[in-house]
C-alpha positions as CSV (number, residue, x, y, z in Angstrom):
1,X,111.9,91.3,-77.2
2,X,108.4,91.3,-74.7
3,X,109.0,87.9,-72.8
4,X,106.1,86.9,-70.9
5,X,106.0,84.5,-67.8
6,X,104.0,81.7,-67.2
7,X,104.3,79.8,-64.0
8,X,102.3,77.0,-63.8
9,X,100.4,76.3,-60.4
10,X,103.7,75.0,-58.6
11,X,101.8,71.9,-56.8
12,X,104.8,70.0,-56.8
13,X,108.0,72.4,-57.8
14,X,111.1,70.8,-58.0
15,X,113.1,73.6,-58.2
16,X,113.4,77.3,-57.4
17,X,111.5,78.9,-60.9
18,X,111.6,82.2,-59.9
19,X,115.9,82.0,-59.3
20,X,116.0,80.5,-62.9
21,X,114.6,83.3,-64.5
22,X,116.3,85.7,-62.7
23,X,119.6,83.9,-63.7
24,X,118.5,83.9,-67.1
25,X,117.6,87.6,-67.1
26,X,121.2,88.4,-65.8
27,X,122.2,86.5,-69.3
28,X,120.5,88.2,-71.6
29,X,120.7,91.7,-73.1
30,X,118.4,94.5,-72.3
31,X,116.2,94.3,-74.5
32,X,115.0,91.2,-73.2
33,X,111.8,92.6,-71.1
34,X,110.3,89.7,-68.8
35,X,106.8,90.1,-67.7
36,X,104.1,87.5,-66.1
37,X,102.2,86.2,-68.8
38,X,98.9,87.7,-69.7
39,X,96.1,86.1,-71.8
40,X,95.3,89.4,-73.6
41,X,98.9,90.2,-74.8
42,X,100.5,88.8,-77.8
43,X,104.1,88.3,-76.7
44,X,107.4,87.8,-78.8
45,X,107.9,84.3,-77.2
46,X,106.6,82.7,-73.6
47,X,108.1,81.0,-70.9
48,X,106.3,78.2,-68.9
49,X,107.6,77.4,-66.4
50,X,106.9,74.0,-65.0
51,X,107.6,72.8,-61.6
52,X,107.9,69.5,-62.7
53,X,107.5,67.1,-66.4
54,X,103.8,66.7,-66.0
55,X,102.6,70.2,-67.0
56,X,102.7,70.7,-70.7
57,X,99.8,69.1,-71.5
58,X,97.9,72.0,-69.6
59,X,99.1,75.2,-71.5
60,X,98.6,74.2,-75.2
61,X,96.1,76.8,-75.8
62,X,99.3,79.4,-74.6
63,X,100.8,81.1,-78.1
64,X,103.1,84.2,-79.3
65,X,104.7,85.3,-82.1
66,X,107.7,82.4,-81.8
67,X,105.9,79.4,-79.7
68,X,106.7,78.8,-76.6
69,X,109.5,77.4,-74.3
70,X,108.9,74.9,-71.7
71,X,111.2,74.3,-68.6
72,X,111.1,71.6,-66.0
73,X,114.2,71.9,-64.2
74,X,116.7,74.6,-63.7
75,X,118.8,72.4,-66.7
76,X,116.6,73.5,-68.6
77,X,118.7,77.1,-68.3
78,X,121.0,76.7,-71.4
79,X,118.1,75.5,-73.5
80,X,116.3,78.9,-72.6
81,X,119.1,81.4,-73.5
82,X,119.8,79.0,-76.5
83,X,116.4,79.5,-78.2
84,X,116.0,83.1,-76.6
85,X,119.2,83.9,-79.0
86,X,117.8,81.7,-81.6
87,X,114.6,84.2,-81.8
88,X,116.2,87.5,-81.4
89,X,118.8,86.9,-84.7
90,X,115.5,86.1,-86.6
């Protein structure tokens, strides 16, 4: 599954993004492959990754084959692998 990255511009991050997806990566089997997100590539699903609850809003116009997920918070961790699974049995 191509995973691709979004951070979004981190003005007011509330937690460590980068650790959560490196956590999540650790989870997940290898055939996961994590990338930062570019416009031009159609990706199996994206991950935004918010730095706080006020983002969303601002990447509507991001898509991929399976939406997208949106964290704010590194609680946000179970929800990620939850849906990542959810995708790959499909």
């Amino acid at each position: 599954m191509r995973i691709g990255v979004k951070y979004c511009g981190g003005c007011n991050p509330r937690y460590d993004r980068t650790a959560l997806i490196d956590k999540i990566k650790e989870n997940v089997s290898s055939n996961h492959v994590f990338e930062n997100y570019k416009q031009e590539i159609i990706y199996d699903v994206v991950i935004i990754l918010c730095g706080c609850t006020g983002c969303y809003r601002n990447y509507e116009n991001i898509h991929s084959k399976n939406g997208n997920i949106f964290a704010s918070s590194e609680n946000d961790y179970r929800k990620i692998l939850s849906q990542l699974d959810k995708i790959n049995k499909e």
